[in-house]
C-alpha positions as CSV (number, residue, x, y, z in Angstrom):
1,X,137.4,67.8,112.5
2,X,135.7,71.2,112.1
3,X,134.2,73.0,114.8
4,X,131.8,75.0,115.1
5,X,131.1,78.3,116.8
6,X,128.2,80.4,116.9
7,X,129.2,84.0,116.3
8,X,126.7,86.9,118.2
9,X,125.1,89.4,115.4
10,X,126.6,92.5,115.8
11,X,125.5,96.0,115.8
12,X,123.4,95.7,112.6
13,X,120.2,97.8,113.3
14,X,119.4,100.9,112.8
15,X,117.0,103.7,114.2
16,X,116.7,106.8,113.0
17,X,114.5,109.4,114.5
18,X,114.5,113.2,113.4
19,X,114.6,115.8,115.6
20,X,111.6,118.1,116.4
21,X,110.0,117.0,112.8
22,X,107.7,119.2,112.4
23,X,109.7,122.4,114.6
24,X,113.1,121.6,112.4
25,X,110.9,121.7,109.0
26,X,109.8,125.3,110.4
27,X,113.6,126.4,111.1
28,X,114.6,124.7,107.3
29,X,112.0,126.6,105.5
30,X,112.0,129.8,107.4
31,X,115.6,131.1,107.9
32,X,114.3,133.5,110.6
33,X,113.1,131.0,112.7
34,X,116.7,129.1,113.1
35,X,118.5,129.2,116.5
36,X,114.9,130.3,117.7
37,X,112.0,128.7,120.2
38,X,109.8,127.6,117.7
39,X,106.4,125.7,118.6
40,X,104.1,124.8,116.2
41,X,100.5,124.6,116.9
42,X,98.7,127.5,119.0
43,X,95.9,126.1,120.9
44,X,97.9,122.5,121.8
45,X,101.4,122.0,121.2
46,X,102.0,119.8,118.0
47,X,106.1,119.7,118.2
48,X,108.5,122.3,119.9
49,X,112.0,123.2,118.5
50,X,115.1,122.2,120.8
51,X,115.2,126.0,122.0
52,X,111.9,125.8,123.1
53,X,112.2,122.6,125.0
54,X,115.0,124.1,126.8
55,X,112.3,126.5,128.8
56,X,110.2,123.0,128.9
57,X,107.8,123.3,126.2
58,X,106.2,120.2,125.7
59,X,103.8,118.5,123.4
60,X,100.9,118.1,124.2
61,X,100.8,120.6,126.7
62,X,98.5,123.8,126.0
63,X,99.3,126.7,123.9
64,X,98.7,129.2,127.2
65,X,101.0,127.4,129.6
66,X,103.8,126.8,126.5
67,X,103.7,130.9,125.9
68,X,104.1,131.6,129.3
69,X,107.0,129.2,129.9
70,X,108.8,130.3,126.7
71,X,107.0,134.2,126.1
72,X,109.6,134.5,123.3
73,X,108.4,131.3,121.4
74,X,107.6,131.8,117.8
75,X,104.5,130.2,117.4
76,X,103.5,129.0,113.8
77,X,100.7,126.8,112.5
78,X,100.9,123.1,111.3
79,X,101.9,122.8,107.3
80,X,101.0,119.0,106.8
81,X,101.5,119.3,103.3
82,X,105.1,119.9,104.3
83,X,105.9,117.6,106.8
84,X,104.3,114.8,104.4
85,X,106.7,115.6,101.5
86,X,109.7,116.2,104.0
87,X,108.9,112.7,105.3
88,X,108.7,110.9,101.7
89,X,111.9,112.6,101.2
90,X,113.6,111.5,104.3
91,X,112.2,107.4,103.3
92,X,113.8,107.9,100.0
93,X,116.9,108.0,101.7
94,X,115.9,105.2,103.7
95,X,115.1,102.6,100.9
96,X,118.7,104.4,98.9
97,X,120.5,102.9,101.7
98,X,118.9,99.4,102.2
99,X,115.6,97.5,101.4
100,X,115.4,96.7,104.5
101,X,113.6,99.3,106.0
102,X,110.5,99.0,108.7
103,X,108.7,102.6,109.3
104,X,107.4,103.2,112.9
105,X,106.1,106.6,112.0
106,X,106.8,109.3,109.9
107,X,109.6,110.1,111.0
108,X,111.1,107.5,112.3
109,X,112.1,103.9,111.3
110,X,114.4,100.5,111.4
111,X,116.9,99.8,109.1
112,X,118.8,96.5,108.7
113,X,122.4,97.0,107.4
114,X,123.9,93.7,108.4
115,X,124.3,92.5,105.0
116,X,125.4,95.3,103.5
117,X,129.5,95.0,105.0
118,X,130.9,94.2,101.2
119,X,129.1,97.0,99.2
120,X,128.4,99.8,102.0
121,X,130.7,99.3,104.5
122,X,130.5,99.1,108.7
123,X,127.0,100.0,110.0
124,X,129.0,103.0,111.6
125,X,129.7,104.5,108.3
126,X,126.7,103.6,106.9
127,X,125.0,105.4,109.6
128,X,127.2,108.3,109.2
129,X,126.2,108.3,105.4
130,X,122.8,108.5,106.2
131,X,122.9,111.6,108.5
132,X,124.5,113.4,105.9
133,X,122.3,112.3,102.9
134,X,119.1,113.5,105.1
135,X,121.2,116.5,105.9
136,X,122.2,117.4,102.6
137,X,119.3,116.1,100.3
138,X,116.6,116.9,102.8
139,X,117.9,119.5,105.0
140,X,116.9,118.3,108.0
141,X,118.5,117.2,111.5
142,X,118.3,112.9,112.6
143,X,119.4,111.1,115.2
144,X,120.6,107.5,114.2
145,X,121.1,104.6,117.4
146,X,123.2,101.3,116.5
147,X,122.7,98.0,117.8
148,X,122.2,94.4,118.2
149,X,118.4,94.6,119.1
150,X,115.3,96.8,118.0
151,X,115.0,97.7,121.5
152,X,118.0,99.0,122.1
153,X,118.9,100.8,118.8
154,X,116.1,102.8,119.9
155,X,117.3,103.9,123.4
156,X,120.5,104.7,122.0
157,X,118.8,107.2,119.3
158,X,116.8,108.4,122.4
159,X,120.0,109.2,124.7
160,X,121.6,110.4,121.8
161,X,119.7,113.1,120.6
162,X,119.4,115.8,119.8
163,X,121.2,115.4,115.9
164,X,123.8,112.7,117.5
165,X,125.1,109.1,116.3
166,X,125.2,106.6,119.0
167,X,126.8,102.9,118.4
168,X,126.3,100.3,121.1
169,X,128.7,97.1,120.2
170,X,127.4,93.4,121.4
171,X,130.1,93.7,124.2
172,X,129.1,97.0,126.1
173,X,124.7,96.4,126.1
174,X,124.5,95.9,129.3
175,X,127.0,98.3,130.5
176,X,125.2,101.0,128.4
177,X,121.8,99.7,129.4
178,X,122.1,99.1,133.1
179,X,122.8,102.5,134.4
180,X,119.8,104.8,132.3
181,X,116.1,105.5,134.3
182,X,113.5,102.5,134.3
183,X,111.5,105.0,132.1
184,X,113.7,103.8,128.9
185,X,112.3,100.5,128.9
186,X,109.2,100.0,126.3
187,X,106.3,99.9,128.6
188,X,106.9,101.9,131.6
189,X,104.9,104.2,131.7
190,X,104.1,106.6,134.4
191,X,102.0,104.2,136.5
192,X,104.5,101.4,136.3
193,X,107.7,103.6,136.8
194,X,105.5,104.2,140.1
195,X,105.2,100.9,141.1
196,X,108.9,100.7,140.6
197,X,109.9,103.4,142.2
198,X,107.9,102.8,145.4
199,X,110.0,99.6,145.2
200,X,113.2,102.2,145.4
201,X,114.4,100.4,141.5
202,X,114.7,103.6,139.6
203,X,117.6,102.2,137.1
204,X,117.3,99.2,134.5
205,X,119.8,97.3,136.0
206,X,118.1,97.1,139.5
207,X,115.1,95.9,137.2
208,X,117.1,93.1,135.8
209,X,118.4,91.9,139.3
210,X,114.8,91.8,140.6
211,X,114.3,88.1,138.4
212,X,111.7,87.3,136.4
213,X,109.4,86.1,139.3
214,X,109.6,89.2,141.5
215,X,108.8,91.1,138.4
216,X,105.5,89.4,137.5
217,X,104.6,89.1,140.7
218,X,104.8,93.1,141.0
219,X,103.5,94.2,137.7
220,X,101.5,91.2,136.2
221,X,102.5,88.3,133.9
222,X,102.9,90.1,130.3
223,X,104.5,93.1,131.9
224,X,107.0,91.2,134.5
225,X,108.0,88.9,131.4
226,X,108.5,91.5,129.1
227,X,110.3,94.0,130.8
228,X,112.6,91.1,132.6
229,X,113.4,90.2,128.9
230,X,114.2,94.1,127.9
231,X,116.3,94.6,131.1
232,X,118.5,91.7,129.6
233,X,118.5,93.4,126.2
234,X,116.4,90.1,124.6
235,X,114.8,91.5,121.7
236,X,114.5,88.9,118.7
237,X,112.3,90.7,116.7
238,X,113.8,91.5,113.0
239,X,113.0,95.1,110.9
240,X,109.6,93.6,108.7
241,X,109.4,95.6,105.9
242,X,105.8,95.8,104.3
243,X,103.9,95.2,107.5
244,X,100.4,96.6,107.4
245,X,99.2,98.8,110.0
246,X,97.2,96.9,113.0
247,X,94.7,99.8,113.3
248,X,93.8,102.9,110.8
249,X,93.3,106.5,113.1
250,X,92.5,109.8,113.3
251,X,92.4,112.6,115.9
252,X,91.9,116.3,116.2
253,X,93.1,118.6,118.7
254,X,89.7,120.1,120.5
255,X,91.5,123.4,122.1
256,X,90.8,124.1,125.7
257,X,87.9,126.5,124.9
258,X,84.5,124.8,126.2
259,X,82.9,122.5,123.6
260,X,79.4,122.2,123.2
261,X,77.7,118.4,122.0
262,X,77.1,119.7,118.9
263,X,80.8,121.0,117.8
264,X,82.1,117.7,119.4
265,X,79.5,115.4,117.1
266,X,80.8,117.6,114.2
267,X,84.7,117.0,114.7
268,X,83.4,113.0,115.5
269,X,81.9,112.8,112.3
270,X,84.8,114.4,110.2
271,X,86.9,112.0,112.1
272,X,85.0,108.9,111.1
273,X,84.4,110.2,107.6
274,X,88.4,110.4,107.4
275,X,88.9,106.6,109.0
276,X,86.3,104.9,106.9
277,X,87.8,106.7,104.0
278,X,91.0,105.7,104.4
279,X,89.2,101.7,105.5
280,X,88.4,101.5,102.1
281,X,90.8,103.4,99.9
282,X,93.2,100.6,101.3
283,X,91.1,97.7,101.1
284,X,90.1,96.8,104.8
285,X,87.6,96.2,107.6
286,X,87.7,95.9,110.9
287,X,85.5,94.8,114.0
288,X,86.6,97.1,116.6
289,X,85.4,100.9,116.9
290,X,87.7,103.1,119.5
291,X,87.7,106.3,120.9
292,X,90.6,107.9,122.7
293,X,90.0,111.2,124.7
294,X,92.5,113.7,126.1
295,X,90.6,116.1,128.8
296,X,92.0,119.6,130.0
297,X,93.8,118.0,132.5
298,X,96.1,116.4,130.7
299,X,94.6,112.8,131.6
300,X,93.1,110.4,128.5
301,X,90.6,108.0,128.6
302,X,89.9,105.1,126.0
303,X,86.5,103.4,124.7
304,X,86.1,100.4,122.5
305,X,83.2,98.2,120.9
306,X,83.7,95.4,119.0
307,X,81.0,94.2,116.3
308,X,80.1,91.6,115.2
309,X,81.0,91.7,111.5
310,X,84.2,93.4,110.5
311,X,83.2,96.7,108.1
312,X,84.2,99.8,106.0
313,X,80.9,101.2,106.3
314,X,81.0,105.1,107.9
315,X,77.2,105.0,109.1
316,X,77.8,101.7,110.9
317,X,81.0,103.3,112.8
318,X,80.0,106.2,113.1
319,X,76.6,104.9,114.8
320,X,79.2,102.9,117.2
321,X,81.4,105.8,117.9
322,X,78.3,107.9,118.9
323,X,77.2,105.5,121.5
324,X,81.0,105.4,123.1
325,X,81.0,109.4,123.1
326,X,77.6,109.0,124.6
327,X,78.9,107.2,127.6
328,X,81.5,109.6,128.3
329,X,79.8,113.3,128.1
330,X,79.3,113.3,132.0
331,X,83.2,113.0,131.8
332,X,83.7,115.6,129.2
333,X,81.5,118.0,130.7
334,X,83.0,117.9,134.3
335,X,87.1,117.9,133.1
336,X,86.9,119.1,129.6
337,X,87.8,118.1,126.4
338,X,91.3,119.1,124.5
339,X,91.2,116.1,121.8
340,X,89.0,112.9,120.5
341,X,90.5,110.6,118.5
342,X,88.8,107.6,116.3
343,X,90.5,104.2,115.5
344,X,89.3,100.7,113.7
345,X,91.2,98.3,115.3
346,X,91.0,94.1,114.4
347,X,91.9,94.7,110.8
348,X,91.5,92.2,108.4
349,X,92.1,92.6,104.3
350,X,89.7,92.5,101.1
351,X,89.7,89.3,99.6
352,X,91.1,86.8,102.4
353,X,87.9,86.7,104.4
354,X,86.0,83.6,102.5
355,X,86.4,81.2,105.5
356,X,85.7,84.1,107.9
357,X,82.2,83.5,109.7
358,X,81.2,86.9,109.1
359,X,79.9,88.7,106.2
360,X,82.9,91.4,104.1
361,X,81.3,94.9,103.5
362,X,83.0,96.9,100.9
363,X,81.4,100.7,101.9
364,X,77.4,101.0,101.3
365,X,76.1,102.4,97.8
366,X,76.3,106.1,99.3
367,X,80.0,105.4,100.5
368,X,81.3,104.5,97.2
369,X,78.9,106.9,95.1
370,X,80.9,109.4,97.6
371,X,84.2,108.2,96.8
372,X,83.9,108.2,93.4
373,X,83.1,111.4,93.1
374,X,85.8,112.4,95.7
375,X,88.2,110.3,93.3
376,X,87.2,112.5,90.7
377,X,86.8,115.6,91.7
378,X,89.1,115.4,94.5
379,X,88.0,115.2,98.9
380,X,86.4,119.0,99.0
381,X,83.8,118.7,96.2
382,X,81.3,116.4,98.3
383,X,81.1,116.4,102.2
384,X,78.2,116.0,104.9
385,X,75.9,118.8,105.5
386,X,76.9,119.0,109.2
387,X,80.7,119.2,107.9
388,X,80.3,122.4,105.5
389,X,81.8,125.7,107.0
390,X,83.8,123.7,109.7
391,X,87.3,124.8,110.2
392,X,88.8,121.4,109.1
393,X,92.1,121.1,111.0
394,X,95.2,119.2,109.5
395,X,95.0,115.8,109.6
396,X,98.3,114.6,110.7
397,X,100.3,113.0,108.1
398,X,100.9,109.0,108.0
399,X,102.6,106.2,107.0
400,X,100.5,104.2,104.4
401,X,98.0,102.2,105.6
């Protein structure tokens, strides 16, 4: 009689994080700038090289307070043109070494090697392989973490940084897990770390021996169960490779110069022109309008609507994203303002909507007659009146939507 075991996955997935992307696509290009503080961005910190995280240069701290930690910082602007075709580069590489491949930004991702043992060898070598394919095809520095779970393939990229190769085998998560700061668990954020550290649990092992009950008792159902499940390393989620993205975004850094309502409204309207853009060059809609804000303090603040009818339309977000921002200038006039961001959120596709009780817009007649001749002519050779003579800053580069 045959019996059966069940044999535990092993360490099969991969993350793989560069380093400082945007700083170490600086130091590649400019040889002056290697083995240097570099921080790129003047008026708010975009990324900051290694060096200059060492004097505790951070993003997105302000330009002022990152020259006077790090006065010998070499301070460059933003090339998104650059970063974008580094990035592309860098997925190349990605897809070269499996099809299994889930991007979380640009530039990081998941990969799934477990079926590759016959043709590519151990996920160890073909995570080796990988770091030296970015290296030598794109130049660039990445940090790859192995493991069983999503989760945890992550942390291990995270402790092993910078430009390192961690592999955590089925037999030693816990061990590796236990023993690192509550703040590596997905979801702890500075308020929760709080409540857990007024509890004295500063470790993720003292998180797992609270139980499941203490925990949602102390931090709420969805949190208590989620992070009792991380603490035990129970991630079943797989890498899904063509997943669409849940919400389509922009943002743009303000400085920390005062803004009047007028220059605010102008950035707000490039934004939204940018979103609904980008809604219909993919072929989506969505009900909910957002706006995040980030004020001279450093604190952020969020606003939402949701409409009725799910749209691509920029007049009818842009009418919704006024009324948020109107709601919030006693706010931005007392702290300040240092970035807005606009997001349509509750996304739904072109085409799959017929049993949907709401109507499917597909841009107005002046948003189309716009693309078109945007399509044609290319995005600078039609814009709104209130947008000519702006300084348009880069739009950070993104993974399709």
């Amino acid at each position: 009689m045959c019996e059966h075991m069940f044999v535990p996955r092993g360490a099969t997935i991969l993350h793989a994080d560069l380093d400082s992307f945007y700083a170490s696509v600086e130091q590649r290009d400019n040889p002056r700038l290697r083995g240097r503080p570099v921080i790129v961005g003047g008026g708010v910190v975009l990324a900051a090289s290694y060096e200059a995280k060492a004097f505790g240069v951070r993003c997105p701290m302000g330009g002022r307070e990152a020259r006077r930690l790090c006065p010998q910082a070499i301070v460059v602007q933003p090339r998104m043109a650059a970063y974008t075709e580094a990035s592309r580069a860098v997925f190349d590489v990605f897809e070269n070494t499996t099809p299994l491949v889930e991007g979380l930004s640009i530039d990081e991702a998941f990969l799934d090697v477990g079926g590759l043992r016959r043709v590519s060898g151990l996920p160890v070598e073909i995570a080796q392989r990988l770091r030296r394919d970015v290296a030598e095809q794109v130049g660039l520095p990445i940090t790859v973490g192995v493991a069983r779970t999503k989760f945890l393939a992550k942390v291990a990229s995270a402790v092993a940084k910078p430009d390192g190769l961690l592999v955590v085998e089925p037999d030693g998560e816990l061990e590796f897990l236990h023993p690192l700061p509550v703040e590596r668990l997905w979801g702890v954020g500075p308020v929760t770390a709080a409540k857990l550290h007024a509890r004295g649990i500063n470790t993720v092992g003292e998180v797992a021996d609270l139980g499941h009950r203490t925990l949602v008792s102390l931090l709420g159902p969805a949190a208590g169960h989620h992070l009792h499940a991380l603490s035990h390393n129970r991630d079943p989620r797989p890498v899904q490779t063509g997943r669409r993205r849940g919400s389509v975004g922009s943002q743009r850094a303000m400085g920390r110069s005062p803004k009047s309502c007028e220059a605010i409204d102008t950035a707000l309207v490039g934004l939204v022109d940018r979103v609904s853009r980008r809604l219909r060059k993919g072929g989506r809609a969505g009900r909910t309008v957002v706006l995040r804000f980030r004020f001279d303090d450093f604190t952020r603040a969020t606003r939402s609507h949701t409409l009725p009818r799910a749209t691509d339309q920029t007049e009818v977000i842009l009418a919704t994203a006024r009324v948020l921002l109107a709601g919030m200038r006693p706010v931005i006039k007392d702290q300040g303002l240092t970035l807005i961001g606009v997001a349509v959120a509750n996304l739904d596709d072109h085409g799959i909507q017929l049993d949907l009780p709401f109507d499917r817009h597909s841009g107005s007649a002046l948003d189309n007659a716009i693309d078109e001749v945007r399509l044609r002519f290319g995005l600078a050779a039609v814009t709104r009146a209130v947008l000519l003579g702006q300084d348009e800053r880069p739009s950070v580069p993104l993974l399709p939507d």
